[in-house]
Each structure stands twice: as structure tokens, then as C-alpha cells.
C-alpha distance (Angstrom), angle and dihedral (degrees) to the residues before:
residue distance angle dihedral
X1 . . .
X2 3.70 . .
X3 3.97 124.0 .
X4 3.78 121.9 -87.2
X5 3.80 108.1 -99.5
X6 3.78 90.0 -145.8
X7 3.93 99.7 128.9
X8 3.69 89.4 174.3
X9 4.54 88.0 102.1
X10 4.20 113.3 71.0
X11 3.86 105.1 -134.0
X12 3.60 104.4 -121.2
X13 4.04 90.0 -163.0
X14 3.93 137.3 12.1
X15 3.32 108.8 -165.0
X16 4.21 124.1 -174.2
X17 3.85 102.4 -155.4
X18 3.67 118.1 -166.4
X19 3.67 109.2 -143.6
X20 3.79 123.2 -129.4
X21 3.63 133.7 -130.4
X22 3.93 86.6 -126.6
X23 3.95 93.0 56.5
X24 3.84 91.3 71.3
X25 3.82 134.5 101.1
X26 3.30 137.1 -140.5
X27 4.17 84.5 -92.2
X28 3.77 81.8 62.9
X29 4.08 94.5 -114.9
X30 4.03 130.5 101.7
X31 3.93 104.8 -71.2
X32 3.40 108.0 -120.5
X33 4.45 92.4 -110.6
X34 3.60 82.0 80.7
X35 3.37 107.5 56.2
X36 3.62 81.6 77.3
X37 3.94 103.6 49.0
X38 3.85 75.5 52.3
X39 3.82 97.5 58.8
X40 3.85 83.2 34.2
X41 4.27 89.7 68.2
X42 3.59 86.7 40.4
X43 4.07 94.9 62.9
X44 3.80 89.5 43.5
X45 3.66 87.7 51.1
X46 3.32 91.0 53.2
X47 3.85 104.1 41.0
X48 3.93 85.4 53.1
X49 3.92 92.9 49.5
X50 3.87 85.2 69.0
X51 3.33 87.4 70.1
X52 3.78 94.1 -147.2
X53 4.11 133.6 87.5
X54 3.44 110.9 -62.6
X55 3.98 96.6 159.1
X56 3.62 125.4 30.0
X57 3.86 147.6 161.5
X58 3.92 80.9 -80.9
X59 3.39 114.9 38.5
X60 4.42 134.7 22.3
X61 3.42 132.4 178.1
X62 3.75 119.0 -114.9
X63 3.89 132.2 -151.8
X64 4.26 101.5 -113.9
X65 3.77 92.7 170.8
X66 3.54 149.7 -26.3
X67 4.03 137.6 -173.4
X68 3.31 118.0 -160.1
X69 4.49 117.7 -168.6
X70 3.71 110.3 -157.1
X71 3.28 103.3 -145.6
X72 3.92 108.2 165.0
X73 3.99 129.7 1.1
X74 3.87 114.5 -111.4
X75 3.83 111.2 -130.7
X76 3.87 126.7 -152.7
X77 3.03 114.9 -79.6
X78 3.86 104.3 35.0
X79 3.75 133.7 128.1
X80 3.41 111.6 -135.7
X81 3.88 132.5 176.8
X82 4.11 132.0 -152.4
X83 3.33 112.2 -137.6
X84 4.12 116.5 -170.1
X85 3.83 131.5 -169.1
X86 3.47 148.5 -179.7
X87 3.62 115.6 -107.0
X88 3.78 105.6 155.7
X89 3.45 131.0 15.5
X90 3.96 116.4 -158.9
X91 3.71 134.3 174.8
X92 3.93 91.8 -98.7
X93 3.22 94.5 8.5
X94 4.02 152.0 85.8
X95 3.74 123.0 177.0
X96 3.39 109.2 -166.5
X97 4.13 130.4 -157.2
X98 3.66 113.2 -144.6
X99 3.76 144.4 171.6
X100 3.71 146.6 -177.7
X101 3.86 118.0 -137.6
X102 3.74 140.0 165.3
X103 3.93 132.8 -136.3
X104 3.29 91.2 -80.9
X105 3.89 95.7 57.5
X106 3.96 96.1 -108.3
X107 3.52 118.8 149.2
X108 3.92 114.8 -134.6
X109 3.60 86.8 169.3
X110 3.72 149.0 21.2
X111 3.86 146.0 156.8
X112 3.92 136.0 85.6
X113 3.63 149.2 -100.3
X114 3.41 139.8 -150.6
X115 3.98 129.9 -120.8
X116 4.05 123.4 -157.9
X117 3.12 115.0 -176.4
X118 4.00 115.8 -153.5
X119 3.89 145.6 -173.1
X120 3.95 100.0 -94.0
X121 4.14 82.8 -151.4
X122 3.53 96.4 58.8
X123 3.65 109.7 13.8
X124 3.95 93.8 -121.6
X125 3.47 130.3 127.2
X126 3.37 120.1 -94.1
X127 3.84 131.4 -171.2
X128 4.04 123.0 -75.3
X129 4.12 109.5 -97.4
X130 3.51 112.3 -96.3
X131 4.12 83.2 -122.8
X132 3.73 96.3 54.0
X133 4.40 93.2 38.8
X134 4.09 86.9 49.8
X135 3.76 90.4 49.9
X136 3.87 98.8 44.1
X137 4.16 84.9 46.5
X138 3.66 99.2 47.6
């Protein structure tokens, strides 16, 4: 499968990710657990990229959802690249598109998840930071 060619979405993040010896199954490609640790260092990259707060003593952002669509195994070796973008931005929240491809444009992976970030005091929601809502919009 080769990746959309809708240009329309800003990637927020492209992210090479050199793939470890340990990420492999038995099958002798990256077990699908870590396609999400991948998108994981992806977000983080991302949230620190703003360059501003985007988790404090006050507030965090927490993982609401996510759906991941295998679409094709990764084999060792490979290089592979996370690619995140915005597409929805809420008062609390972020949902973000994201997919992993290779040189060659395949997608192994697609989908989306969904940030929220809340009041660690109280467990509420809590509006997006201005940082993180600028970046998504840009």
C-alpha cells in the first residue's frame, strides 16, 4: 500500500525511527506492541518541538484513544518514519492522524488517537496549551 497523496494535512512531526533488534517477533518483523511506543516518541517529539510547557505540576496530557490499522509487517532491517498530524482540534483536546511508512512510501501503519489534556489536581479536563493548539493549527 502506498501513502495517500492528499497533501491537504501539515505534518506536525517526521520522525526516522531506527528499529531495534528487541522490537522483533518470532516472524522476525516489529511486533505490532511497538508500533505504538513508536507513535508514543513521536508525540513527545512533537509536544517538545513547541518549545513551550506542554506538561506541568498542574496539568498532563492523557492518552483517550487511539486506533491503530496494520496494514503491512515491518521486517528487520527497514527504515521507517512516523509521521503525525493534526486532524481535530478541540477545546481539551487534539486528535491526531498518524502513520508509519518506509522509503518507499508504504504504509505499515495508520490511524489516530486522541489527547485530553486534564487538571492533574482534579482529574478534569482542562483546555489545550496555547503551545500545543498553535502548533496543531498552524
Amino acid at each position: 500500500m502506498t501513502a495517500p497523496t492528499d497533501t491537504a494535512k501539515k505534518i506536525l512531526v517526521r520522525m526516522p525511527m531506527e528499529l531495534r533488534w528487541r522490537d522483533l517477533d518470532a516472524f522476525n518483523h516489529v511486533n505490532n506492541s511497538n508500533f505504538m511506543t513508536y507513535l508514543e516518541e513521536a508525540r513527545i517529539r512533537w509536544f517538545e518541538s513547541t518549545g513551550k510547557a506542554w506538561i506541568t505540576e498542574d496539568h498532563i496530557p492523557l492518552l483517550a484513544a487511539v486506533q491503530m490499522n496494520y496494514r503491512l509487517p515491518i521486517p528487520y532491517p527497514s527504515q521507517v518514519f512516523v509521521e503525525l498530524f493534526a486532524d481535530r482540534v478541540g477545546n481539551t483536546s487534539v486528535t491526531l492522524g498518524h502513520r508509519i511508512i518506509d522509503t518507499d512510501d508504504r504504509v505499515h501503519a495508520d490511524g489516530h488517537c486522541v489527547l485530553v489534556w486534564i487538571d492533574r489536581h482534579s482529574g478534569r479536563p482542562i483546555p489545550l496549551p496555547e503551545a500545543v493548539r498553535a502548533s496543531a493549527e498552524s
